[in-house]
MITIBA-981128 format. One line per 8 residues: number of its first residue (from 1); their letters; for each residue x, z, y of C-alpha. Coordinates in pm, 1 decimal. Layout:
MITIBA-981128
NUM> A> X/Z/Y; ... .
***
This chain:
MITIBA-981128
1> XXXXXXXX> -19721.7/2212.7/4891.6; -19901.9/1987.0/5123.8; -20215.2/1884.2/4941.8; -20212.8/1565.7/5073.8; -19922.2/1472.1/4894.5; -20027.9/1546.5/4570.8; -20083.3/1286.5/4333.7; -20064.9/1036.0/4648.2 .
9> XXXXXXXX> -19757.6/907.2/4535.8; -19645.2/533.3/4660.7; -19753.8/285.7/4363.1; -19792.4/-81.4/4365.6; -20161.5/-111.6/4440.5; -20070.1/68.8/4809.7; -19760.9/14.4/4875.7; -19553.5/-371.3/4899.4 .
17> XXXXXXXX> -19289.0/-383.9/5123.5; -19311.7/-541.4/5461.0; -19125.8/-891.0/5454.9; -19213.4/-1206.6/5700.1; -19198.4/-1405.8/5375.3; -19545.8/-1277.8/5291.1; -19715.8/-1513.6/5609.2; -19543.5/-1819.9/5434.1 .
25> XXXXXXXX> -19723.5/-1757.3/5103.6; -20055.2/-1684.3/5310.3; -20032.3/-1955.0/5528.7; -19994.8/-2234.9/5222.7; -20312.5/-2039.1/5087.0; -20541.2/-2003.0/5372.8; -20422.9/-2342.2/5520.9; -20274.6/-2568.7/5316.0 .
33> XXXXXXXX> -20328.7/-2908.5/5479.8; -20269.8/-2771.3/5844.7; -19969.0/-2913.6/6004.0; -19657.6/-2650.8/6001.0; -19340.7/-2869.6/6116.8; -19403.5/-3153.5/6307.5; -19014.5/-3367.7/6371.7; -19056.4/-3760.8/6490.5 .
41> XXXXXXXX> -19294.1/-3872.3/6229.5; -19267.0/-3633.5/5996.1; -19580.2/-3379.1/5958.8; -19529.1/-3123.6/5751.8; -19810.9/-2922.8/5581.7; -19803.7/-2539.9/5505.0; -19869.2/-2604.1/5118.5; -19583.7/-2878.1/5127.6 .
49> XXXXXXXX> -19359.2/-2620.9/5337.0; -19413.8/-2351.7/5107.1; -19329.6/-2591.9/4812.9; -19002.0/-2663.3/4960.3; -18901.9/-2324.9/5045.1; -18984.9/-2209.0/4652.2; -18776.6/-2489.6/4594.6; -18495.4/-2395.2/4800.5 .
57> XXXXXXXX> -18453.4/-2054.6/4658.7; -18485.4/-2186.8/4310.0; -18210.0/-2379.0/4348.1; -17983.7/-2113.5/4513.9; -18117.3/-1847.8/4236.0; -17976.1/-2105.3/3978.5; -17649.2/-2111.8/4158.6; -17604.7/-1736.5/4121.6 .
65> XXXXXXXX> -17731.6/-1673.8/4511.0; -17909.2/-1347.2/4541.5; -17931.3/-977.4/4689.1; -17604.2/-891.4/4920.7; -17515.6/-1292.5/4935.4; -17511.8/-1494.5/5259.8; -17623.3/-1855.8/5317.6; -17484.6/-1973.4/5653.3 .
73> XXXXXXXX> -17653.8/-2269.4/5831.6; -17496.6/-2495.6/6079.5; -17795.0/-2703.9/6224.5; -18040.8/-2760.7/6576.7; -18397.9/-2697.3/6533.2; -18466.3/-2895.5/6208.7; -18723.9/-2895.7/5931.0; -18413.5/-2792.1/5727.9 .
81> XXXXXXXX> -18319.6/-2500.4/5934.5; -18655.7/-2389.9/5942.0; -18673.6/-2414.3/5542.9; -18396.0/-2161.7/5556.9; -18557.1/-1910.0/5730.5; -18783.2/-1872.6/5411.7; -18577.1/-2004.1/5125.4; -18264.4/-1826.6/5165.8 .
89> XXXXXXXX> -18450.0/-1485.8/5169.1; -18683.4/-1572.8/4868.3; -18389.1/-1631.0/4701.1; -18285.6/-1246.2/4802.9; -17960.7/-1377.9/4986.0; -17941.5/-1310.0/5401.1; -17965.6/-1564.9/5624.7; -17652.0/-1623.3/5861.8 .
97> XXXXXXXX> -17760.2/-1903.0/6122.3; -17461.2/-1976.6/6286.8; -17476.0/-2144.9/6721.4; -17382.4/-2500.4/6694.2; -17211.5/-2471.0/7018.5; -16904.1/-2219.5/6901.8; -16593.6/-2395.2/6811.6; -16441.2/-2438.6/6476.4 .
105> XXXXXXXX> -16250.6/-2144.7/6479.9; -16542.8/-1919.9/6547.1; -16719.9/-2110.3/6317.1; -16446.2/-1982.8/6046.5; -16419.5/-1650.8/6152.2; -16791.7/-1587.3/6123.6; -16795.9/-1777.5/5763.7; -16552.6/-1564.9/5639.9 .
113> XXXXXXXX> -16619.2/-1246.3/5772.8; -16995.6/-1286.1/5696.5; -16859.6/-1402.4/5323.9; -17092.3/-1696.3/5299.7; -17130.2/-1830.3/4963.2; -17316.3/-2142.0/5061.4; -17318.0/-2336.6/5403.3; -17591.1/-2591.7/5476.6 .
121> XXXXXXXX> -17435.9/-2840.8/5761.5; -17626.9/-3098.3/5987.5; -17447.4/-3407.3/5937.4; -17346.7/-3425.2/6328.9; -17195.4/-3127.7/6298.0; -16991.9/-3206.5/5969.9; -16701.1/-3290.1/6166.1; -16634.7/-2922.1/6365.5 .
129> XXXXXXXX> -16725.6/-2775.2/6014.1; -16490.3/-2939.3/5807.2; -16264.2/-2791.9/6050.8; -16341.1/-2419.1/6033.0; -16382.8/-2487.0/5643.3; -15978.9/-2543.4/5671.0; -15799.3/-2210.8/5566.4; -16071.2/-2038.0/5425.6 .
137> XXXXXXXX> -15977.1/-1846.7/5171.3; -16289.4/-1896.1/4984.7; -16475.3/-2194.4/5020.7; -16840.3/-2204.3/4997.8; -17058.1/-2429.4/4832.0; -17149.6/-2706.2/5123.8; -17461.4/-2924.9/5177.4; -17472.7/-3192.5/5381.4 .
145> XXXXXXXX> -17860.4/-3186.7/5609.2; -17937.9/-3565.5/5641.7; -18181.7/-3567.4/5915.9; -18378.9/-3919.0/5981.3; -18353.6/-3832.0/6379.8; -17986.7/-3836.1/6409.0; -17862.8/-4174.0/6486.5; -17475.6/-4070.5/6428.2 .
153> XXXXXXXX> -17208.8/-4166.8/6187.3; -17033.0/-3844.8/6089.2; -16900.6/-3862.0/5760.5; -17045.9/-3589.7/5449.0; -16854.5/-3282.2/5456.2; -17083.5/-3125.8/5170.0; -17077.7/-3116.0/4809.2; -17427.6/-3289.7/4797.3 .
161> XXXXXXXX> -17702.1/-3305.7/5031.7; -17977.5/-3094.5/5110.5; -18251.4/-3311.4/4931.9; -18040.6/-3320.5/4601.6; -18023.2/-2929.4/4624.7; -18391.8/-2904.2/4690.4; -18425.7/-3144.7/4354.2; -18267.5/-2888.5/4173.0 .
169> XXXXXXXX> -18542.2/-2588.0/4220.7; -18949.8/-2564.4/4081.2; -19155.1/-2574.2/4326.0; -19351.4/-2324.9/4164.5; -19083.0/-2028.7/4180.1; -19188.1/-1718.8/4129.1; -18989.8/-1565.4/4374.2; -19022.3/-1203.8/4482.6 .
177> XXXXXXXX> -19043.1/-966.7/4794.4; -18751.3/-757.9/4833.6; -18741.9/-391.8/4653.2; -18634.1/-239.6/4954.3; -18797.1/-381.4/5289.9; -18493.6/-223.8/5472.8; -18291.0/-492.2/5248.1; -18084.7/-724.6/5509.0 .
185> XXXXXXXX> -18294.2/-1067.4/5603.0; -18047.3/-1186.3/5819.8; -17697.8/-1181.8/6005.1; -17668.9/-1282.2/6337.5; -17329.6/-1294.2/6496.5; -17346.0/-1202.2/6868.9; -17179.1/-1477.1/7158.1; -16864.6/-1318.4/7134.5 .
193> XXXXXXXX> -16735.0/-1367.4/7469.9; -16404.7/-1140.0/7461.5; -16287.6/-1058.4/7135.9; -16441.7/-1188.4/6776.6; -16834.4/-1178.8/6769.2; -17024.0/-916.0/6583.3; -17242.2/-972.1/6285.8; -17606.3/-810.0/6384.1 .
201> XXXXXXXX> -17754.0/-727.6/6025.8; -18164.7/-736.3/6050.8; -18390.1/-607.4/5770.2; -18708.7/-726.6/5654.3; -18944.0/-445.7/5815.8; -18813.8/-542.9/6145.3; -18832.0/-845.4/6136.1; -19227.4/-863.8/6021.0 .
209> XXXXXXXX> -19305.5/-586.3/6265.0; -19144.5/-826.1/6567.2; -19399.0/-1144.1/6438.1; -19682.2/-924.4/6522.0; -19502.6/-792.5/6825.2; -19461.7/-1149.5/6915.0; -19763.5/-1240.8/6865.9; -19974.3/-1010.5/7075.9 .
217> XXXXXXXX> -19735.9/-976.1/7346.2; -19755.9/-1363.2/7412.6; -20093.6/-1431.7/7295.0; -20078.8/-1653.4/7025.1; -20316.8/-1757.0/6739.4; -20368.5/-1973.6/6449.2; -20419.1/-2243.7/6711.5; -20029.5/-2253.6/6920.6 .
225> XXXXXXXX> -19836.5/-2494.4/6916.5; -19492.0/-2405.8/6927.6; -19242.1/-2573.3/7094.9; -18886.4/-2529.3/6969.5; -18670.2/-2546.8/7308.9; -18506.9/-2221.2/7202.9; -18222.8/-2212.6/6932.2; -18374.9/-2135.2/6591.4 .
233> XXXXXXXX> -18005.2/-2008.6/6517.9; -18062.0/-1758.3/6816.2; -18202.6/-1445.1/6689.2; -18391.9/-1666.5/6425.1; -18546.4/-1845.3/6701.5; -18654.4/-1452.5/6846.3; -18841.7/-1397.9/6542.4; -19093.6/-1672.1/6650.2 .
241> XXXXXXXX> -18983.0/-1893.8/6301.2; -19103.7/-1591.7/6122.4; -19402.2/-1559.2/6384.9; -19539.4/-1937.8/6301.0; -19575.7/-1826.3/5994.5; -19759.2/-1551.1/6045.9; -20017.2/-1728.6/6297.2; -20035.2/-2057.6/6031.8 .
249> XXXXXXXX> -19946.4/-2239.6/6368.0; -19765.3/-2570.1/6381.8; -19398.5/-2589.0/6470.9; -19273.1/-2876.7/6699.5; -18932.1/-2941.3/6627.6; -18631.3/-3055.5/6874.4; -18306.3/-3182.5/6785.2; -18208.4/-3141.2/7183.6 .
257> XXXXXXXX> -18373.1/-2991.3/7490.6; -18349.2/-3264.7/7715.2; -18645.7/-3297.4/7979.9; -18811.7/-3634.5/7880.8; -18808.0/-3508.5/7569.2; -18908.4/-3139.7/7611.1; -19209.9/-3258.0/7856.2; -19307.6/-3576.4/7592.6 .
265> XXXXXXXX> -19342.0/-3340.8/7332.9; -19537.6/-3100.9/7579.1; -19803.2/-3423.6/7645.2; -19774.1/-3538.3/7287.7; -19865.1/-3272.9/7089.5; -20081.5/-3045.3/7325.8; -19804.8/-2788.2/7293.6; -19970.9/-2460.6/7366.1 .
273> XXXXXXXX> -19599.5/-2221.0/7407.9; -19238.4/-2244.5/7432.5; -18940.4/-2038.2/7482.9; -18625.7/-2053.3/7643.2; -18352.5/-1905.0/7887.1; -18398.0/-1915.9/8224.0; -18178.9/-2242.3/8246.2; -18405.9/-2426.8/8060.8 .
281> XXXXXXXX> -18684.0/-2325.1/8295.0; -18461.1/-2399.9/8573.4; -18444.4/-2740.5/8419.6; -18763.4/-2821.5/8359.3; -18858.8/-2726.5/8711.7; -18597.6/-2980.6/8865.7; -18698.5/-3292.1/8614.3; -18815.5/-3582.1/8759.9 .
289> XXXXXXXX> -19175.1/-3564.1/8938.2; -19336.6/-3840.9/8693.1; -19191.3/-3574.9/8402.2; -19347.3/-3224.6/8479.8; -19675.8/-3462.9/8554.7; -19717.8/-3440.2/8180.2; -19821.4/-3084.5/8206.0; -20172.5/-3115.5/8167.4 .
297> XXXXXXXX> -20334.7/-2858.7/7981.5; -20206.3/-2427.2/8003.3; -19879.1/-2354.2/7864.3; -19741.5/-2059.2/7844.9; -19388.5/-2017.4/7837.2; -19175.0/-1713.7/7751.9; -18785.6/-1621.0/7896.6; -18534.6/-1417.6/7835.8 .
305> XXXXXXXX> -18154.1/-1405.2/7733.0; -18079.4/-1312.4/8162.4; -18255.5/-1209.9/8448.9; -18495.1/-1506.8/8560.7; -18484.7/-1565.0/8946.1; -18806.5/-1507.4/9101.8; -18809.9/-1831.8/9237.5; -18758.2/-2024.6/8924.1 .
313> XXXXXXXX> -19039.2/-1828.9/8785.6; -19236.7/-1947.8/9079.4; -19134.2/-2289.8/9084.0; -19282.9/-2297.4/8701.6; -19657.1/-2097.3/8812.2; -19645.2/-2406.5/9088.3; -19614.9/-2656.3/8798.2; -19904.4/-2416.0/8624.9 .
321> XXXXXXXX> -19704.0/-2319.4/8313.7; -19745.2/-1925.7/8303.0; -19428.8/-1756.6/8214.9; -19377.7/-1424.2/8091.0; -19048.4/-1196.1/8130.1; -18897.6/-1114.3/7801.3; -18625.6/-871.3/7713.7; -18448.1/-757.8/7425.0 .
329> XXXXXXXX> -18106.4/-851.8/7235.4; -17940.7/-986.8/6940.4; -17972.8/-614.8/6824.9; -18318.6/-610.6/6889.3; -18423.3/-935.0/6700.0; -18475.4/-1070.0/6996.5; -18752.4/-972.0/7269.3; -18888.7/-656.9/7193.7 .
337> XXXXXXXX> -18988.9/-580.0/7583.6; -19248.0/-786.1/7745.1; -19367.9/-808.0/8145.5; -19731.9/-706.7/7993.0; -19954.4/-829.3/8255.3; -20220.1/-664.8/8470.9; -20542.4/-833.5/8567.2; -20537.0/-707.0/8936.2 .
345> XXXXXXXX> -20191.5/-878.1/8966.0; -20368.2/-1238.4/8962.2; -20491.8/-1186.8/9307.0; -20121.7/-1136.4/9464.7; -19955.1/-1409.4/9670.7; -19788.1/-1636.1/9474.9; -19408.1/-1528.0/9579.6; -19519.3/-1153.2/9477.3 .
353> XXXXXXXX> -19626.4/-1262.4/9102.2; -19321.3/-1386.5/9082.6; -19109.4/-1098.4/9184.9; -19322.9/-866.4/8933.8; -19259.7/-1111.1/8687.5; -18900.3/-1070.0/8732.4; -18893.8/-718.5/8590.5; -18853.9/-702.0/8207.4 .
361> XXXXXXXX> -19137.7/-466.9/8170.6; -19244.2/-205.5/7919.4; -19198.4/-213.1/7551.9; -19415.8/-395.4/7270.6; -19635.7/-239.5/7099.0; -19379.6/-275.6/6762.4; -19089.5/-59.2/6968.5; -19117.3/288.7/6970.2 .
369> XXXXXXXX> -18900.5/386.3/7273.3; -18778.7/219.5/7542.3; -18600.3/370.0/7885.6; -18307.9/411.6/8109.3; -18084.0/700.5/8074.5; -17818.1/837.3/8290.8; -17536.5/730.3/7991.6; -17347.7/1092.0/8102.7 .
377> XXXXXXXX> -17618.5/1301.0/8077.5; -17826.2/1153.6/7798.7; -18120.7/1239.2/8034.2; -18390.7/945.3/8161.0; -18320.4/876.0/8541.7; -18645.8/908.6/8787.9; -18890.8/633.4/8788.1; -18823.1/562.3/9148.6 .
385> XXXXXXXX> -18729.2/191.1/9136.5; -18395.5/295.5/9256.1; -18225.0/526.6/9008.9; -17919.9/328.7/8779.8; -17885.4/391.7/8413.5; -17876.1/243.2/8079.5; -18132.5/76.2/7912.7; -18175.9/238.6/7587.6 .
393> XXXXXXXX> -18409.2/184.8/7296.3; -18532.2/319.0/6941.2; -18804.7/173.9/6701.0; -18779.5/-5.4/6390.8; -18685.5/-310.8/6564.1; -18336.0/-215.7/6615.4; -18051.7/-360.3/6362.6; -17958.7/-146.6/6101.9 .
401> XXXXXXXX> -17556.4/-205.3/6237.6; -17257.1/-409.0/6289.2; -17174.2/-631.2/5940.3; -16846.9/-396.7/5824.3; -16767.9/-216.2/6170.7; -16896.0/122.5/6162.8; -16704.2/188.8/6464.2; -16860.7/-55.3/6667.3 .
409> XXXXXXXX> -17228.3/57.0/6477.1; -17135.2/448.4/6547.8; -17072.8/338.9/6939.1; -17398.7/122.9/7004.8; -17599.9/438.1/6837.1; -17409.5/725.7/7020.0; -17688.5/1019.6/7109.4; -17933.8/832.8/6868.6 .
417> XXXXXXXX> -18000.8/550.7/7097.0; -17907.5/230.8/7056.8; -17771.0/115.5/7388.0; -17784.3/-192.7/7529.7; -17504.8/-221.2/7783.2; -17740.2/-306.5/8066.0; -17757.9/-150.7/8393.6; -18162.1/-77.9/8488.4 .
425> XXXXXXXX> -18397.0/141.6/8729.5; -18743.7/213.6/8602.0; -19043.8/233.9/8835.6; -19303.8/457.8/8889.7; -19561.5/230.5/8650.1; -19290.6/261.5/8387.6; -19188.3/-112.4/8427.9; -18798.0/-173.7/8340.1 .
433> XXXXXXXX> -18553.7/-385.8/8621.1; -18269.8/-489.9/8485.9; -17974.9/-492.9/8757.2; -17681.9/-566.0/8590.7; -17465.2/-534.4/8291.2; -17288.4/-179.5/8311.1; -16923.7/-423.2/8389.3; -17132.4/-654.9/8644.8 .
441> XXXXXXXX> -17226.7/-405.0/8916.5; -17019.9/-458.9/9205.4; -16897.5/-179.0/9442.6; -16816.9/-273.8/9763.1; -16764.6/4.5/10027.7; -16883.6/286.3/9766.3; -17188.1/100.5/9779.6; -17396.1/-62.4/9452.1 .
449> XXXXXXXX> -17464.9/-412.9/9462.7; -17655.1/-575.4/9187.0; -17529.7/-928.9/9108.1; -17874.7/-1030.0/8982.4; -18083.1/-932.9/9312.9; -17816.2/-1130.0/9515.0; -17802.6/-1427.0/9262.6; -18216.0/-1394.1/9297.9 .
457> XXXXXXXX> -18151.3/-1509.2/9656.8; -17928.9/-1774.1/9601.2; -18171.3/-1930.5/9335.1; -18429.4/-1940.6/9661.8; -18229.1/-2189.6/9834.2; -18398.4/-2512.8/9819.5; -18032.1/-2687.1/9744.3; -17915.3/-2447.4/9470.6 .
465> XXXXXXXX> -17903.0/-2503.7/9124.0; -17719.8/-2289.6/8957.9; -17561.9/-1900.0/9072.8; -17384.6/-1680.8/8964.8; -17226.3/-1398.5/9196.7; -16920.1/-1189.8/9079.8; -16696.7/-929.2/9233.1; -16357.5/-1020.3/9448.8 .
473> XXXXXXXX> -16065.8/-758.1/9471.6; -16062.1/-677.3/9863.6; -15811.2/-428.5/10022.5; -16051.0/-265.2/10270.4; -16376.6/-288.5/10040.6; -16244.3/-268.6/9732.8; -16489.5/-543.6/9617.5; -16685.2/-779.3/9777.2 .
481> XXXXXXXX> -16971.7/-1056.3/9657.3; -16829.5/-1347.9/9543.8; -17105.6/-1633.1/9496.4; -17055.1/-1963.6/9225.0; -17309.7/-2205.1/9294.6; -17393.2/-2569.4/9146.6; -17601.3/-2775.5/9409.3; -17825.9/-3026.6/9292.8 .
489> XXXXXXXX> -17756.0/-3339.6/9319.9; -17933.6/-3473.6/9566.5; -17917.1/-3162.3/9794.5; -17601.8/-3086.6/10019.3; -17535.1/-2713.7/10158.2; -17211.3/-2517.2/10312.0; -17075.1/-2195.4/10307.4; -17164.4/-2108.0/10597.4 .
497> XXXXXXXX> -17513.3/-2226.8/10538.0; -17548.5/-2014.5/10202.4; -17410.8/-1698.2/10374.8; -17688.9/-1742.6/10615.9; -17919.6/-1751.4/10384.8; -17834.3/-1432.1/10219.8; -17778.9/-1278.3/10547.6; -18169.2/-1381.2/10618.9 .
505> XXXXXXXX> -18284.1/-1175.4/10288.4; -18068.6/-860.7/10209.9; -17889.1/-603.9/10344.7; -17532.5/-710.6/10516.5; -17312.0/-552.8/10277.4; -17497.0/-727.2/10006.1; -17407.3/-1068.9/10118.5; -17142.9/-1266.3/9958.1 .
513> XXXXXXXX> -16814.6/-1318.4/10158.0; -16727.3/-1625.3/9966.1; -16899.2/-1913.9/9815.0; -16719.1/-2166.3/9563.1; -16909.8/-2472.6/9484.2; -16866.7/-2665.4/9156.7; -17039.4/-2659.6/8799.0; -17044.5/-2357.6/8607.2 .
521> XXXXXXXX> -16894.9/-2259.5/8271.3; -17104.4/-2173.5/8001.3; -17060.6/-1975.8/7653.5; -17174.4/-2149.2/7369.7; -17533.9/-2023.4/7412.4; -17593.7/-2179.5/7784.4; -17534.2/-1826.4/7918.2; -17299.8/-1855.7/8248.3 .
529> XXXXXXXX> -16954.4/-1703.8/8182.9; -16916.1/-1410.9/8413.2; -16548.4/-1331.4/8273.1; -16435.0/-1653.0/8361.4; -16560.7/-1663.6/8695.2; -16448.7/-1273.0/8717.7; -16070.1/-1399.1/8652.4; -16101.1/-1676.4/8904.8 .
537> XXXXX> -16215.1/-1404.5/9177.0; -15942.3/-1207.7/9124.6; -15678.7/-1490.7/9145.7; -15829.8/-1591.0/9511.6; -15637.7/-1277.9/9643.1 .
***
């Protein structure tokens, strides 16, 4: 026997297992008067936070809520919806933050398949919920979130209000950290763009390793400020409501990501980070002059959710907000590979930062493996920038599966790797590309043509605004480019014009034979939908 292991057993003076509800409870210890939330006038202390979170699960606990229940949410980046990040899980249950963008139907599909038992609603969105509550064949218990910053009229959908349920737990509850830190935290149901979403099931190891995986890979400390322009219902906000937490930082809340607002709250409050997709980087680089102005101290913000185009990366270094390339999935609890950043790089030309910035990078330090395998083979490709595979990934930072579909769980972890679906090359450094998702790539001529490096062009033109490049069914190539594109408003630009472009920057064969100009559609998480614009390629025959 291995005499290290005897009488070294696991006992509770070295061993408590690892849950993100632990920085909460720290937080309202070490600093109890620092500001947490921050929402219009409200400011929100870590002691008062914790209070209210204690409170929360109380009152859930009371109404038989616990271990293997779910507590939906239906809410934008709220005090309330932050509460829930803590409370529901205190309380034992798993936290199902739902996108306020889906449409009722969804909404129902992923209440009843993710069995909620309660389901805390923002009163704007009472309407669309009261709708996907129809048919259900249980209903849960419903509170109503009265938030003092929305200035509609929607009627009450819930059985009482969020305040009243709060009333009903001690703020003192002695809640406890789960037995098992591989017990589920939260579920989190994927876009669902063909077909009915997925439920991602996180645990609570994960999900405290990514905080600290968060935190060093973006360089924050008990001083950030924290921004919320990404969707706290999008992989919990990438971990980062877990990751406030952990840093005793202060949380700016916002109910919408407009760009007076975004770059107010940026002036306002000193704001020190942010994240966001790369069309809310795209926005904020197009706002009004007298708006990005307000940038007056270093901000770093963080992408991911698609490729960013070099030049909207660049556009942000020129308004001297440093962005860093993030990379990771719903699977992944968000980000979990980071464009880690080398000193020498500082002295490169400005357009050259950008296009390193542009790769996804390496892994975090809280991700074990990450690569890109020849799926076929099971075997990593070369690291010759060049090479196509999948990206694949292990670490404790992966889901633990699909909420009932072992199928679709069995799949994603064929050859024990989870696999992401995306098309990459890795380079000699070890630094990850992404080039496509595996159904994006377009072959045109027996040649590979990466949708991304061509919609990386398009984004250079001074009049685009949005891209998005698909293939179209040809007869002689088999597929061809075919480029969507938004101009801005005040910019004009023709076919002809944009071909020309292209045909300035990349090989021929890579340059779209057709442009359509007009707006863009959008899944319910801002992400441009490719199928839709795949379907209208293939009707241009």
């Amino acid at each position: 026997m291995n005499p290290y292991e005897q009488h070294l057993d696991k006992n509770p003076a070295n061993y408590v297992p690892l849950s993100p509800l632990s920085f909460l409870a720290r937080s309202a210890e070490v600093y109890p008067d620092k500001p947490a939330l921050i929402h219009g006038d409200l400011r929100q202390t870590w002691a008062e936070t914790y209070r209210r979170c204690r409170r929360l699960a109380c009152a859930l606990s009371r109404r038989g809520i616990g271990v293997g229940d779910t507590v939906a949410v239906l809410a934008p980046n709220t005090p309330a919806m932050y509460e829930a990040h803590f409370g529901v899980p205190m309380a034992g249950a798993v936290l199902n933050t739902i996108n306020i963008r889906l449409d009722a139907a969804t909404i129902g599909f992923i209440l009843a398949h993710g069995e909620a038992r309660v389901l805390l609603v923002d009163r704007e969105f009472a309407g669309i919920a009261a709708q996907a509550l129809v048919g259900l064949e249980r209903r849960p218990l419903v509170v109503d979130i009265d938030d003092p910053l929305y200035e509609g009229a929607e009627a009450a959908v819930g059985d009482l209000d969020y305040e009243m349920l709060l009333a009903e737990g001690d703020p003192e509850y002695a809640w406890q950290l789960p037995a098992d830190e591989w017990q589920a935290i939260a579920l989190n149901y994927t876009s669902g763009t063909t077909g009915n979403p997925k439920g991602v099931v996180i645990h609570h190891r994960g999900a405290y390793l990514n905080c600290f995986g968060n935190a060093v890979g973006s360089a924050m400390g008990p001083n950030s400020v924290y921004l919320w322009t990404l969707p706290m219902f999008h992989c919990n906000g990438w971990s980062f409501t877990w990751t406030l937490a952990l840093l005793s930082g202060t949380n700016v809340c916002l109910r919408r990501v407009e760009t007076q607002a975004v770059f107010q709250a940026i002036k306002a409050h000193q704001v020190t980070h942010l994240c966001g997709a790369p069309i809310v980087l795209n926005m904020m680089t197009n706002a009004p002059a007298e708006e990005r102005a307000l940038v007056d101290h270093p901000l770093e913000a963080m992408t991911g959710g698609a490729a960013p185009p070099a030049a909207v990366i660049a556009r942000m270094e020129a308004m001297g907000i440093s962005v860093t390339h993030l990379y990771g999935l719903t699977e992944t609890y968000g980000p979990t590979v980071s464009c880690a950043w080398h000193e020498a790089w500082n002295d490169l030309p400005l357009p050259e930062r950008a296009r390193l910035k542009s790769r996804v990078g390496v892994r975090k330090a809280n991700m074990e493996q990450v690569t890109v395998i020849d799926p076929e083979t099971m075997h990593p490709v070369p690291r010759d920038g060049a090479t196509l595979g999948e990206i694949m990934m292990r670490g404790n930072v992966v889901m633990k599966g699909y909420f009932k579909n072992p199928k679709a769980t069995e799949e994603a972890f064929a050859g024990d790797w989870y696999h992401t679906g995306d098309l990459g090359v890795i380079h000699p450094d070890g630094y990850i590309q992404i080039k496509d998702r595996s159904k994006d790539i377009i072959i045109s001529g027996g040649e590979n043509i990466s949708s991304i490096e061509l919609e990386d062009a398009l984004y250079q033109h001074p009049a685009v605004l949005e891209a998005a490049v698909v293939a179209r069914p040809d007869d002689h190539w088999g597929e061809t480019p075919c480029a969507f594109v938004t101009l801005k408003s005040d910019a004009a630009a023709t076919e002809t014009q944009i071909i020309g472009f292209c045909r300035e920057r990349l090989a021929h064969f890579k340059v779209p034979k057709t442009v359509v100009f007009g707006p863009l559609p959008k899944t319910a998480t801002g992400k441009i939908q490719k199928y839709v614009l795949r379907d209208r390629a293939r009707s241009m025959r």
